[in-house]
N, CA, C and O atoms as a Tripos MOL2 file, in Angstrom:
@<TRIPOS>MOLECULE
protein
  300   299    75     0     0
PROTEIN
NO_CHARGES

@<TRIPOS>ATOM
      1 N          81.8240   93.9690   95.3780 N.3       1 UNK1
      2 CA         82.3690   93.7250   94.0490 C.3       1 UNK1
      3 C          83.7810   93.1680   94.1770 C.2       1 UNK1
      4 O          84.7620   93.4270   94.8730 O.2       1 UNK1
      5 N          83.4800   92.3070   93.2300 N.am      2 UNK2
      6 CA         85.9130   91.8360   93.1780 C.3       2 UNK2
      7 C          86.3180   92.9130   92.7610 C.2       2 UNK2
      8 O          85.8810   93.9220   92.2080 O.2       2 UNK2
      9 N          87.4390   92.4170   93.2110 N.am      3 UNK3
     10 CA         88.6790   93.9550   93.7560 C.3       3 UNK3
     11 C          88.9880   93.9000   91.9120 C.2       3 UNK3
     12 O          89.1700   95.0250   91.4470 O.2       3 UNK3
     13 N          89.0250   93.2910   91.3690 N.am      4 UNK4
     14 CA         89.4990   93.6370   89.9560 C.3       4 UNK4
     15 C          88.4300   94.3970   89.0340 C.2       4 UNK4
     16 O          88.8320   95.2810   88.2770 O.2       4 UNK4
     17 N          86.9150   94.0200   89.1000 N.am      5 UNK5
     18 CA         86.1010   94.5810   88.8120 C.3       5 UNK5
     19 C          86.0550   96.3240   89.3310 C.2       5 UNK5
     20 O          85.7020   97.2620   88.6170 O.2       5 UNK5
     21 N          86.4320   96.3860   90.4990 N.am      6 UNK6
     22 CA         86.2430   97.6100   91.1840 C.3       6 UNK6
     23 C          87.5400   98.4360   90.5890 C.2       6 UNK6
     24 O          87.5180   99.6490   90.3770 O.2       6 UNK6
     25 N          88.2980   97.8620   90.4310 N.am      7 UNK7
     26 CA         89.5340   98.2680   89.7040 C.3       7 UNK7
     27 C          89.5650   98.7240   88.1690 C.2       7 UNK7
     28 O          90.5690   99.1940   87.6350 O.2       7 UNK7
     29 N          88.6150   98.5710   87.6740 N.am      8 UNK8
     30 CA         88.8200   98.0950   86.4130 C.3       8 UNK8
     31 C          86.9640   99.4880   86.1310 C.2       8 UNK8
     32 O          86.7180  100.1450   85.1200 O.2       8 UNK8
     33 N          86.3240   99.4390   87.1230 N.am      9 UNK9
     34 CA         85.1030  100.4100   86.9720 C.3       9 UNK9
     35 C          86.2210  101.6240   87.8450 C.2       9 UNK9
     36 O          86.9450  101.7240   86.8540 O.2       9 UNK9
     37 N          86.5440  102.0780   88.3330 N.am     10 UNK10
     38 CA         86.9620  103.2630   89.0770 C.3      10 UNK10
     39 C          88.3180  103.6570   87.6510 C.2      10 UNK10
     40 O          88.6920  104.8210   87.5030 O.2      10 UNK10
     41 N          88.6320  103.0220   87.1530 N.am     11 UNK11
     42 CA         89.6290  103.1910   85.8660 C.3      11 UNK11
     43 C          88.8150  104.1490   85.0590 C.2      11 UNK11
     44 O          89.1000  105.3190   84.8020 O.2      11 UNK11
     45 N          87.7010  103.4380   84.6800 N.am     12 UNK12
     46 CA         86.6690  103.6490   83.4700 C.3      12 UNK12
     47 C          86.1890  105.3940   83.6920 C.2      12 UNK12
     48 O          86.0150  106.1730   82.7550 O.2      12 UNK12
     49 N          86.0430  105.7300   85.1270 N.am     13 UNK13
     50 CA         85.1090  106.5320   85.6090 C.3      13 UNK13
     51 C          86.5580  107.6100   85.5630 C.2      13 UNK13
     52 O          86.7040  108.5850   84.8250 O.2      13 UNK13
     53 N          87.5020  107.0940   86.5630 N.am     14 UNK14
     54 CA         88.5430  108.3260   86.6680 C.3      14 UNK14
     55 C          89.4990  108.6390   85.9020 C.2      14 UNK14
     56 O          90.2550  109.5650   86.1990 O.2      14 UNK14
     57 N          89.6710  107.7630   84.5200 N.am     15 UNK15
     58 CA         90.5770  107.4960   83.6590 C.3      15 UNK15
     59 C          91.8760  107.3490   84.0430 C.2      15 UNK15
     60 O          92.8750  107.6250   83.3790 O.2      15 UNK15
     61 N          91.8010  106.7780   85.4480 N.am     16 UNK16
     62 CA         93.3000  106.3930   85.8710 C.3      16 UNK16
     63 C          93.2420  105.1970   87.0500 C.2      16 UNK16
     64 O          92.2760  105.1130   87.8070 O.2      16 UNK16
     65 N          94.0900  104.5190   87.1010 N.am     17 UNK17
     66 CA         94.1800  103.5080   87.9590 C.3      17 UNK17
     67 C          94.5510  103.6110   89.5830 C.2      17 UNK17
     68 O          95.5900  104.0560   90.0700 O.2      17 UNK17
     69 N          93.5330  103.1320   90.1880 N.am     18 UNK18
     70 CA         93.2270  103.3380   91.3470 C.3      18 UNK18
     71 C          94.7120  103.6120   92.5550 C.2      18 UNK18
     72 O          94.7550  104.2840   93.5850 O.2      18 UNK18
     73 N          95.5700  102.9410   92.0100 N.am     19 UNK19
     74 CA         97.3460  103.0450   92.3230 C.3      19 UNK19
     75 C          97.6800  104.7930   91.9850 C.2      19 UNK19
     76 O          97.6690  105.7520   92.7570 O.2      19 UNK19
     77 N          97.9520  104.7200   90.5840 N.am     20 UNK20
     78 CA         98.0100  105.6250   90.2880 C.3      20 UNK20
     79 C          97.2230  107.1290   90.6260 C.2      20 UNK20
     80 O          97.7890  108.1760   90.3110 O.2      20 UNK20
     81 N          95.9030  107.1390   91.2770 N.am     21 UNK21
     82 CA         95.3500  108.2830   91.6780 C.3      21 UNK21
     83 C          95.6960  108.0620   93.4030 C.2      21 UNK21
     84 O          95.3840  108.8870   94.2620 O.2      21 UNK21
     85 N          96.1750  107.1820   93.5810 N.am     22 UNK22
     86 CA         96.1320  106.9780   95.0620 C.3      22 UNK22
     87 C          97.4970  107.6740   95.0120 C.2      22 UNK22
     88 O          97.6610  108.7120   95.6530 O.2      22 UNK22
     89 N          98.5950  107.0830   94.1900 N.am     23 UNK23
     90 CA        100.2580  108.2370   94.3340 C.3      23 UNK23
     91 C          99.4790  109.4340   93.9490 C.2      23 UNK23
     92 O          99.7410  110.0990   94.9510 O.2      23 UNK23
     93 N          98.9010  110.0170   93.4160 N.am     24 UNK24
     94 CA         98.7440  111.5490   93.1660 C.3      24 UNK24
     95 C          98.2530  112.1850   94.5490 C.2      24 UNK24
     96 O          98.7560  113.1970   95.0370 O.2      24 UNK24
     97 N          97.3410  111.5510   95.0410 N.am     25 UNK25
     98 CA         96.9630  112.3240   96.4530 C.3      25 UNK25
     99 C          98.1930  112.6020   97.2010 C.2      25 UNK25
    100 O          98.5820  113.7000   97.5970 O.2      25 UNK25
    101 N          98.8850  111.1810   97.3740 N.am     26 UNK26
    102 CA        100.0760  111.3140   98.4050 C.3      26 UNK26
    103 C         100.9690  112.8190   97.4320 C.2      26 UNK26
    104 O         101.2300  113.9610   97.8110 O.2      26 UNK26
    105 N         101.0920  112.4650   96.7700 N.am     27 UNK27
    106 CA        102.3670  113.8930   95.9030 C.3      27 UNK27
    107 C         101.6720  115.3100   96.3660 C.2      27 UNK27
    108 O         102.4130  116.2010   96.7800 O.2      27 UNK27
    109 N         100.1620  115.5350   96.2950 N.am     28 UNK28
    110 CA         99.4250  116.7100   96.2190 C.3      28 UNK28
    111 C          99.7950  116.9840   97.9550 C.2      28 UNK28
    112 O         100.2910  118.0230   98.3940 O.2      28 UNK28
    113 N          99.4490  115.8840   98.6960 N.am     29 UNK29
    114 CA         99.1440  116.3720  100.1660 C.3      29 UNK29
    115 C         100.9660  116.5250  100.4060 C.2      29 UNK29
    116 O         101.3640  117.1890  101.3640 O.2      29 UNK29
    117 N         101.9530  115.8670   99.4710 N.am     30 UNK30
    118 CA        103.3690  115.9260  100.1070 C.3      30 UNK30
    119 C         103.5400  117.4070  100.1030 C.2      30 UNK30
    120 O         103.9220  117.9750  101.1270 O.2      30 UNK30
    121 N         103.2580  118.1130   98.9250 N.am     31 UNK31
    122 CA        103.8590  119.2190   98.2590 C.3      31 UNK31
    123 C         103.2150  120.3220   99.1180 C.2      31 UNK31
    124 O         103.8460  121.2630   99.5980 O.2      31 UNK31
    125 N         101.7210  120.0850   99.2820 N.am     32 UNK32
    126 CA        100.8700  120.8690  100.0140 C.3      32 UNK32
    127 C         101.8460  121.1960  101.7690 C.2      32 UNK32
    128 O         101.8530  122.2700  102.3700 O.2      32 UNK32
    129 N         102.5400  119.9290  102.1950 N.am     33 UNK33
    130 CA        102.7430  119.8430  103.1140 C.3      33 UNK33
    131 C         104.7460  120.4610  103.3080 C.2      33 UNK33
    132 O         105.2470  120.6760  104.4120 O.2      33 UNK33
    133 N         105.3410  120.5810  102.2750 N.am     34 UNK34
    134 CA        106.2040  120.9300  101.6920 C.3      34 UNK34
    135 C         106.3680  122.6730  101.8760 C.2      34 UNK34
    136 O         107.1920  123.3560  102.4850 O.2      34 UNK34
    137 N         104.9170  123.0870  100.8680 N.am     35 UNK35
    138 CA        104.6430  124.2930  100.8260 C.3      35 UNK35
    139 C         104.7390  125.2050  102.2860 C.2      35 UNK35
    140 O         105.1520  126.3640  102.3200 O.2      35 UNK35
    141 N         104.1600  124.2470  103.7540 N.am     36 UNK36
    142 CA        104.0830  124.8100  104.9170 C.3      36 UNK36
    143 C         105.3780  124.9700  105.6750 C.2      36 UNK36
    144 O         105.5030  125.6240  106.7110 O.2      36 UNK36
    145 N         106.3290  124.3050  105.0490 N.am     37 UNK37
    146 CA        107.5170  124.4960  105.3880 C.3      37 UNK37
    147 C         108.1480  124.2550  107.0060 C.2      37 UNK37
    148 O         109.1710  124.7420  107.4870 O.2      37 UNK37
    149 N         107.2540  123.4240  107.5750 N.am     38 UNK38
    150 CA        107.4910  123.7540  109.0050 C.3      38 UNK38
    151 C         108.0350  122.0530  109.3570 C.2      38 UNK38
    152 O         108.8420  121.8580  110.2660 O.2      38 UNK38
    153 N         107.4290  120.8010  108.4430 N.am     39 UNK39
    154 CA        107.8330  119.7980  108.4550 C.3      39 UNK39
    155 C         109.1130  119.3380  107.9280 C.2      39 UNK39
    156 O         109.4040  119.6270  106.7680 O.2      39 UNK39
    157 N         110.2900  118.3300  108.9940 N.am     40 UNK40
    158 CA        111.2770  117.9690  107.8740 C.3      40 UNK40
    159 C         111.2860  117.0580  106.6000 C.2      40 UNK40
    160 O         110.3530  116.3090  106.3120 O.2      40 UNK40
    161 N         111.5250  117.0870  106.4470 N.am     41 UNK41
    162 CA        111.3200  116.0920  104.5370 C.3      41 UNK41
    163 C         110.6970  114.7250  105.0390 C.2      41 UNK41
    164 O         109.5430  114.3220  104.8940 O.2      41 UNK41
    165 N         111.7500  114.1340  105.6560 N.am     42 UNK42
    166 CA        111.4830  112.5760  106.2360 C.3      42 UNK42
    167 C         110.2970  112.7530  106.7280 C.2      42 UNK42
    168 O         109.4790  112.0520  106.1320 O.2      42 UNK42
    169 N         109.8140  113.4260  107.6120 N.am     43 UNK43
    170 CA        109.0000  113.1640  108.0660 C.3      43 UNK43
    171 C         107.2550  113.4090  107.2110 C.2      43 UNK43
    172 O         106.1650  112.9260  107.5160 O.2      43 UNK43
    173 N         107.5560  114.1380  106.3400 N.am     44 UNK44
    174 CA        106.7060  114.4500  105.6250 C.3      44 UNK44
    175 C         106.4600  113.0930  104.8900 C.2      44 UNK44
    176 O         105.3800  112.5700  105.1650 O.2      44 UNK44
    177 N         107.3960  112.3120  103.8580 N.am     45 UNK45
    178 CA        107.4360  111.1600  103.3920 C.3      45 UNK45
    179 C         106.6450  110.0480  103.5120 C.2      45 UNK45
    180 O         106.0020  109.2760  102.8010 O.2      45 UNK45
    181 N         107.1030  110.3650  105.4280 N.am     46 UNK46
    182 CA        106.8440  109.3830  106.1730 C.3      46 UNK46
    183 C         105.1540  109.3610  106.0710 C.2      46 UNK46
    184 O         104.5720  108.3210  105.7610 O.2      46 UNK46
    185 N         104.3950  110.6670  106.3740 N.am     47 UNK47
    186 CA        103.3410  110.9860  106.9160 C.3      47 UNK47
    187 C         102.1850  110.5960  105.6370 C.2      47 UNK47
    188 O         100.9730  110.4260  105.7630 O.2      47 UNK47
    189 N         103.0880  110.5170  104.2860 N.am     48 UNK48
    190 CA        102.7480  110.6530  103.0730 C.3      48 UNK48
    191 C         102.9500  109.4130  102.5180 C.2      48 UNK48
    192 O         103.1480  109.2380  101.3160 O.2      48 UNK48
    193 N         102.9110  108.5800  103.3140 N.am     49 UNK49
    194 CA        102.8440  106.9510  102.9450 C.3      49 UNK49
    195 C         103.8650  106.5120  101.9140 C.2      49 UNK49
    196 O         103.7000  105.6570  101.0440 O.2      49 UNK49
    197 N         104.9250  107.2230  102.1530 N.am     50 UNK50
    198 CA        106.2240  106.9250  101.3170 C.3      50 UNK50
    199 C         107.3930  106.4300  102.2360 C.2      50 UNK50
    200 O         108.1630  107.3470  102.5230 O.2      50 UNK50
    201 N         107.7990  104.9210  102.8960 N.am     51 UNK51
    202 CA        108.3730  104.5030  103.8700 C.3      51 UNK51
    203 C         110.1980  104.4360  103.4060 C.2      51 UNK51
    204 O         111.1400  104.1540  104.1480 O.2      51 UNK51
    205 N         110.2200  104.7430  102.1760 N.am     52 UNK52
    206 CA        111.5960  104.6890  101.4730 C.3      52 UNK52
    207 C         111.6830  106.7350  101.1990 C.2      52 UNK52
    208 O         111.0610  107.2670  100.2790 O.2      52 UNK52
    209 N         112.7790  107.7420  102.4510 N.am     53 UNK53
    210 CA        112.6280  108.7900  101.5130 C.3      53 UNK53
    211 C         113.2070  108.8930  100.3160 C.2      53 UNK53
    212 O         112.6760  109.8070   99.6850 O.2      53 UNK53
    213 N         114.2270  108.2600   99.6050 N.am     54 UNK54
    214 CA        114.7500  108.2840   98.5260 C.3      54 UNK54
    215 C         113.7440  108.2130   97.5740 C.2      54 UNK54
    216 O         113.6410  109.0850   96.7110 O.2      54 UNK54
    217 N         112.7350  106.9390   97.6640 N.am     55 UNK55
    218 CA        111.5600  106.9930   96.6400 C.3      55 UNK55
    219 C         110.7210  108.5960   96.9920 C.2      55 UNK55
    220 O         110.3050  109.3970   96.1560 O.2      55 UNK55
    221 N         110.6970  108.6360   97.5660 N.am     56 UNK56
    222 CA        109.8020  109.7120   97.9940 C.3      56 UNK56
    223 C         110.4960  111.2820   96.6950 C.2      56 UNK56
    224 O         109.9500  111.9690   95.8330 O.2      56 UNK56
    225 N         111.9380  111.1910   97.2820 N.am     57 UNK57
    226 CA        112.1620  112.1680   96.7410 C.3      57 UNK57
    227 C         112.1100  111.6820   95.2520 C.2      57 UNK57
    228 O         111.5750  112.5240   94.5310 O.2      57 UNK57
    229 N         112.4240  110.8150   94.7500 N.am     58 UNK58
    230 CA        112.2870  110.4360   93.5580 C.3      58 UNK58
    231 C         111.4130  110.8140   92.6910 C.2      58 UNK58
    232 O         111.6750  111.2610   91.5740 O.2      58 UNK58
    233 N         109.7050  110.5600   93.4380 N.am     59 UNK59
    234 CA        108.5290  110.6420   93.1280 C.3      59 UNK59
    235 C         108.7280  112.3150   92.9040 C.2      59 UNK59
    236 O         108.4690  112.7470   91.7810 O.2      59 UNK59
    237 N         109.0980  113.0860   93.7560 N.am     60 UNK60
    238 CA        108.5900  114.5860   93.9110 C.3      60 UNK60
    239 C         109.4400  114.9140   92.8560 C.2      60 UNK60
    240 O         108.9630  115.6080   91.9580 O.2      60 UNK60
    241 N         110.4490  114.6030   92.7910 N.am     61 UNK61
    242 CA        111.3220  114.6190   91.0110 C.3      61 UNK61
    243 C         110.5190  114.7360   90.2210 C.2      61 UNK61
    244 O         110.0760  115.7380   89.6600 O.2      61 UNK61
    245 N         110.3400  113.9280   90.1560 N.am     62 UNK62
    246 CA        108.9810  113.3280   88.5840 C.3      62 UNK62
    247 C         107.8620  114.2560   88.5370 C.2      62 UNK62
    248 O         107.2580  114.4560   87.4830 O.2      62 UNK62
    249 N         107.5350  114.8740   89.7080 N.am     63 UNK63
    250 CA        106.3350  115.5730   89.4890 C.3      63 UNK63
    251 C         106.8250  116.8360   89.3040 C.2      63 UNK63
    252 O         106.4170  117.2980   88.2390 O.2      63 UNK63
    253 N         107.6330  117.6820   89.9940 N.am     64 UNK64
    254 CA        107.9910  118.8760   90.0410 C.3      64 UNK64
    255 C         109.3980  118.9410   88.9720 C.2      64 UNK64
    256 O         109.5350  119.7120   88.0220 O.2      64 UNK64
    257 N         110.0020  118.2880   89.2640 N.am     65 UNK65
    258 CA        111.2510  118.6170   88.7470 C.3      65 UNK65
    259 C         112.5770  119.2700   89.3270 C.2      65 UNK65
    260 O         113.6020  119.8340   88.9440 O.2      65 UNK65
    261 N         111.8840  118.8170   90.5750 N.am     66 UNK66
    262 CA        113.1290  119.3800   91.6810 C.3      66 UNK66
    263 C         112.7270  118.4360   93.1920 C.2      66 UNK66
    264 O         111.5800  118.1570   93.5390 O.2      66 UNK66
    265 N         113.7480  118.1350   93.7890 N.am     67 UNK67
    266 CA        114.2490  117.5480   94.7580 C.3      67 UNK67
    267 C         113.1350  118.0700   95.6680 C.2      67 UNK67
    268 O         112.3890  118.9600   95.2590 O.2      67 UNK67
    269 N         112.9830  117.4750   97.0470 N.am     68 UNK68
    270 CA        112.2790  118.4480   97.3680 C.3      68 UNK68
    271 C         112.9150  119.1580   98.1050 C.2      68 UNK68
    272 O         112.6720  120.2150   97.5220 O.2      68 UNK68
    273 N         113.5730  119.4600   98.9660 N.am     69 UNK69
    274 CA        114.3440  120.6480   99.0880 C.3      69 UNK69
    275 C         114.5690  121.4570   98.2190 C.2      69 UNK69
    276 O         114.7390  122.6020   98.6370 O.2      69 UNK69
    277 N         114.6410  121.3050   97.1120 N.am     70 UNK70
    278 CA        114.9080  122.5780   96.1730 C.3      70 UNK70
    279 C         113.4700  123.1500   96.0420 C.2      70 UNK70
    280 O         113.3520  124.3590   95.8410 O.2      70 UNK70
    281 N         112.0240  122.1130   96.1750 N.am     71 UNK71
    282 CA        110.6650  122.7040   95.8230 C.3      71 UNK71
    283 C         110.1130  123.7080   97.1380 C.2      71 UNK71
    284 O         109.3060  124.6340   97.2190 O.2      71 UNK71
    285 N         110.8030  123.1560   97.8830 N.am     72 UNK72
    286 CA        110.5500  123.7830   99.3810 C.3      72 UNK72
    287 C         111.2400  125.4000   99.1610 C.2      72 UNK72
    288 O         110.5850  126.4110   99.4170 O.2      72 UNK72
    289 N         113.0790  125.4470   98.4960 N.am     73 UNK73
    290 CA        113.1190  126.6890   98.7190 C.3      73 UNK73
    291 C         112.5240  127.3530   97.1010 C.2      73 UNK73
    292 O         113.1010  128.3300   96.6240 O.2      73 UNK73
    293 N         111.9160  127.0190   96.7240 N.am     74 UNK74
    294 CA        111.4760  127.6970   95.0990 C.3      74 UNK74
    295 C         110.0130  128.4050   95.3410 C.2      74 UNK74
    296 O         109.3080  128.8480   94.4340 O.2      74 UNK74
    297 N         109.7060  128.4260   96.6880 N.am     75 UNK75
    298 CA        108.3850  128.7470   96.9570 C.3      75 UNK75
    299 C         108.8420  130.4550   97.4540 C.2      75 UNK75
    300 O         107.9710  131.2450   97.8200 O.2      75 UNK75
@<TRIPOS>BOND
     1     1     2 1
     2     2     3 1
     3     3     4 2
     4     3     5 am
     5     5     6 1
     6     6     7 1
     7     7     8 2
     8     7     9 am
     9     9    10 1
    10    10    11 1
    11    11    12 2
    12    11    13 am
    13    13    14 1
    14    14    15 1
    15    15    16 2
    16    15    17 am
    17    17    18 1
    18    18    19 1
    19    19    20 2
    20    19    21 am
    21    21    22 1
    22    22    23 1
    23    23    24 2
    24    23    25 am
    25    25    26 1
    26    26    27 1
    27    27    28 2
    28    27    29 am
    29    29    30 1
    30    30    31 1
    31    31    32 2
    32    31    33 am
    33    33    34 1
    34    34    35 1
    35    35    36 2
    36    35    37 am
    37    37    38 1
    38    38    39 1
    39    39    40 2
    40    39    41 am
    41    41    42 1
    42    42    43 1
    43    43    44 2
    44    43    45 am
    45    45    46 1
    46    46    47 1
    47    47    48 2
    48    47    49 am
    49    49    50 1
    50    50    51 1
    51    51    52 2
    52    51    53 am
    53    53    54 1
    54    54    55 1
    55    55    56 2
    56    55    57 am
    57    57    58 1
    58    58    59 1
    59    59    60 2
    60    59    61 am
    61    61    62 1
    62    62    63 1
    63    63    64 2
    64    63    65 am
    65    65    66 1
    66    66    67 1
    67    67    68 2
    68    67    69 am
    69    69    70 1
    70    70    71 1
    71    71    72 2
    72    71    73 am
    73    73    74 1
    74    74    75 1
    75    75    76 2
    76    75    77 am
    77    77    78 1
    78    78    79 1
    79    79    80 2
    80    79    81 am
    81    81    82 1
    82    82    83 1
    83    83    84 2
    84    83    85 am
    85    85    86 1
    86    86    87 1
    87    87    88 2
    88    87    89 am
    89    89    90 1
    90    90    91 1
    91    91    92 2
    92    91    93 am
    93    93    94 1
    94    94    95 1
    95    95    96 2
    96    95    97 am
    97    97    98 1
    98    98    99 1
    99    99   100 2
   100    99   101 am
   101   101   102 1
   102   102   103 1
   103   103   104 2
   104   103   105 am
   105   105   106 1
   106   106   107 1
   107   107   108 2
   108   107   109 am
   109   109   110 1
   110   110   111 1
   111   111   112 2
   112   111   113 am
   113   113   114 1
   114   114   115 1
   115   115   116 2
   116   115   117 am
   117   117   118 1
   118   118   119 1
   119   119   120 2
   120   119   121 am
   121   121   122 1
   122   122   123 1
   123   123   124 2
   124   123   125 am
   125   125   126 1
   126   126   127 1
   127   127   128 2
   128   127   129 am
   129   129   130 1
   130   130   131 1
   131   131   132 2
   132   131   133 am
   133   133   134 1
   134   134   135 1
   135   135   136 2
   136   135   137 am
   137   137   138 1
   138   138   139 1
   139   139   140 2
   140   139   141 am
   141   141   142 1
   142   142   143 1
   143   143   144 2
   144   143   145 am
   145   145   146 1
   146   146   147 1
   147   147   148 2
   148   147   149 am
   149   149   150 1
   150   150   151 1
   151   151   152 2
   152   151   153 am
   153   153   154 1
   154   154   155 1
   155   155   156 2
   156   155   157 am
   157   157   158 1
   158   158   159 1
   159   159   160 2
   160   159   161 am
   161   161   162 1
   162   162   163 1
   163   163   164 2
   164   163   165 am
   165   165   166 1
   166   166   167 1
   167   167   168 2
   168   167   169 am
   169   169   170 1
   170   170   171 1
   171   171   172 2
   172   171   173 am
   173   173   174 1
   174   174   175 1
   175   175   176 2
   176   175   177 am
   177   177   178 1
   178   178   179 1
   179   179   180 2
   180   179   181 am
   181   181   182 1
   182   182   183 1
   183   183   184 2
   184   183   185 am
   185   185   186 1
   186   186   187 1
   187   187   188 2
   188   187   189 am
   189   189   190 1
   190   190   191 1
   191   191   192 2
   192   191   193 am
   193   193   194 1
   194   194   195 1
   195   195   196 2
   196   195   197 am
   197   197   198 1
   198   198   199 1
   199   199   200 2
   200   199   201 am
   201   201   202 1
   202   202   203 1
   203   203   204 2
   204   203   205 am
   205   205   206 1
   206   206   207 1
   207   207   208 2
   208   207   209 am
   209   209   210 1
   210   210   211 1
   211   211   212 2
   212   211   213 am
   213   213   214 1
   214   214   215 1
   215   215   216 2
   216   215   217 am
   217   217   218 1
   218   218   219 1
   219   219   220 2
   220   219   221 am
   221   221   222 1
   222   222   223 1
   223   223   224 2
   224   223   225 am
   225   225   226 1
   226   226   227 1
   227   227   228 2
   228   227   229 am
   229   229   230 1
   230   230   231 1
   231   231   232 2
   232   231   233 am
   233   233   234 1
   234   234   235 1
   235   235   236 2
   236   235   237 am
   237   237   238 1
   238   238   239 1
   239   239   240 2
   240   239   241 am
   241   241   242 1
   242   242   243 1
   243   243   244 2
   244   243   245 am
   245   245   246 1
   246   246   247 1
   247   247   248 2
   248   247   249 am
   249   249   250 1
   250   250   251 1
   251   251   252 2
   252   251   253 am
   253   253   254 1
   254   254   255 1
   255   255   256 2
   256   255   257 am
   257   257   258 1
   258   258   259 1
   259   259   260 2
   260   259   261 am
   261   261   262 1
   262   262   263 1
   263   263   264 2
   264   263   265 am
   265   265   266 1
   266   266   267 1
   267   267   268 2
   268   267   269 am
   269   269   270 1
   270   270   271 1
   271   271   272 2
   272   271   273 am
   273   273   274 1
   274   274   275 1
   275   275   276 2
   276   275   277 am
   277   277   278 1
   278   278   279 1
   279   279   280 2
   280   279   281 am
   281   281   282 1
   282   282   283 1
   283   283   284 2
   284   283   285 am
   285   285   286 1
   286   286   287 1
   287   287   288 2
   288   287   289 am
   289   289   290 1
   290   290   291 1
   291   291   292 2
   292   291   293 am
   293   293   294 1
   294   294   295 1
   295   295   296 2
   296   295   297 am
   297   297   298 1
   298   298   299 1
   299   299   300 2
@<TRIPOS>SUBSTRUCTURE
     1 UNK1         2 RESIDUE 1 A UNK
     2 UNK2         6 RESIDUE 1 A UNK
     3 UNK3        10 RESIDUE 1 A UNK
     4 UNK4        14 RESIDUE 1 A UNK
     5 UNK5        18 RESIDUE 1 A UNK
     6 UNK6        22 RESIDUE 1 A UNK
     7 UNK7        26 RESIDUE 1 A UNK
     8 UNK8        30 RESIDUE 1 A UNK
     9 UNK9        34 RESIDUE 1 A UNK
    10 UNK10       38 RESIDUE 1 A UNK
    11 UNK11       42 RESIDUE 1 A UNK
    12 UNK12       46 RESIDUE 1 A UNK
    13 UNK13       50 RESIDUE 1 A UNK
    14 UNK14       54 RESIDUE 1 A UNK
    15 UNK15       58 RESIDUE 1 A UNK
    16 UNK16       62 RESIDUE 1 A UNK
    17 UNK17       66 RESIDUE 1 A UNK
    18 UNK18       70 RESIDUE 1 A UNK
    19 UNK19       74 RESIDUE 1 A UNK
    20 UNK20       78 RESIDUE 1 A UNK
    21 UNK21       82 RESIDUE 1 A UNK
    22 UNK22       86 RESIDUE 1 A UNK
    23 UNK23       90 RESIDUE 1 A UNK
    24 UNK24       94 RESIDUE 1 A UNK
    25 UNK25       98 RESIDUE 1 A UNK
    26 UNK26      102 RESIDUE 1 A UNK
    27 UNK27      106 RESIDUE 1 A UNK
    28 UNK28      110 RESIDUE 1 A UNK
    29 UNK29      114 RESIDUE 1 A UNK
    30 UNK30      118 RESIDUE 1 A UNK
    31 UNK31      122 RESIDUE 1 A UNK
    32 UNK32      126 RESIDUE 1 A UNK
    33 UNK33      130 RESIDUE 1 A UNK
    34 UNK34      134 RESIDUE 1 A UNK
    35 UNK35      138 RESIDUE 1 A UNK
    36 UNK36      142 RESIDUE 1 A UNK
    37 UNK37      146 RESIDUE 1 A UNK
    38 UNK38      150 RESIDUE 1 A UNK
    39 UNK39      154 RESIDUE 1 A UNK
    40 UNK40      158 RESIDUE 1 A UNK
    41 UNK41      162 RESIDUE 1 A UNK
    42 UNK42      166 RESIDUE 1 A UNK
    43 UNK43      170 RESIDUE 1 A UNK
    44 UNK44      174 RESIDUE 1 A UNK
    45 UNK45      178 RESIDUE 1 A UNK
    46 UNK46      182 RESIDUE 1 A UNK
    47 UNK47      186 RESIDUE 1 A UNK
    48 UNK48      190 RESIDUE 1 A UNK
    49 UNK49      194 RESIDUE 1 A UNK
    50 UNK50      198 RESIDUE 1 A UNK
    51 UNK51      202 RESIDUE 1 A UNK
    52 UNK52      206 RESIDUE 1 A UNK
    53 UNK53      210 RESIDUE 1 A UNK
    54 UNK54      214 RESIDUE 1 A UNK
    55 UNK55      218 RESIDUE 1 A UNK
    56 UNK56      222 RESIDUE 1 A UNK
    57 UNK57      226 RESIDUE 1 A UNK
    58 UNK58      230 RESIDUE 1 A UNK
    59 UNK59      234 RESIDUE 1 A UNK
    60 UNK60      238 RESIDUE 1 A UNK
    61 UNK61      242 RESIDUE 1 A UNK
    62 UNK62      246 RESIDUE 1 A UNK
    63 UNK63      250 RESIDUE 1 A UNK
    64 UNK64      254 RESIDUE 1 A UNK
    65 UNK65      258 RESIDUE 1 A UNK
    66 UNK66      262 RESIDUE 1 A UNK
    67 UNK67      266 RESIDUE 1 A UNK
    68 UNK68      270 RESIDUE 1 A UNK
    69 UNK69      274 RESIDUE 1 A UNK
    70 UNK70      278 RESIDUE 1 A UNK
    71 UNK71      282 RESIDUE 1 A UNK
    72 UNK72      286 RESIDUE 1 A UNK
    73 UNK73      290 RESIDUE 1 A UNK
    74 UNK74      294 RESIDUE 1 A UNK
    75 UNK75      298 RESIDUE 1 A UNK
């Protein structure tokens, strides 16, 4: 199928755009990976397909509402 078609049926089905559910995994597995506490930030980012950590932390902003260092010690 064209990539826009496939784009445009995986929308329909997941009610979200294939971008957009693709950042949610990365945030779920960051936080998940956050939670274990044993990784440093960067590297977590890194592992989490976020090559900028500033965006990274940005993103975990938006979702949590705290830095991630602050989500790391709020656990």
């Amino acid at each position: 199928a064209h990539r826009t078609t496939l784009s445009r049926l995986f929308a329909m089905q997941m009610h979200i755009s294939p971008g957009k559910y693709l950042q949610q995994l990365r945030i779920q597995h960051a936080l998940s990976l956050l939670r274990g506490g044993r990784l440093a930030i960067a590297d977590i980012a890194r592992d989490c397909g976020f090559s900028d950590p500033a965006h990274f932390s940005r993103v975990v902003r938006q979702a949590t509402e705290l830095s991630p260092s602050s989500f790391r010690k709020s656990l």
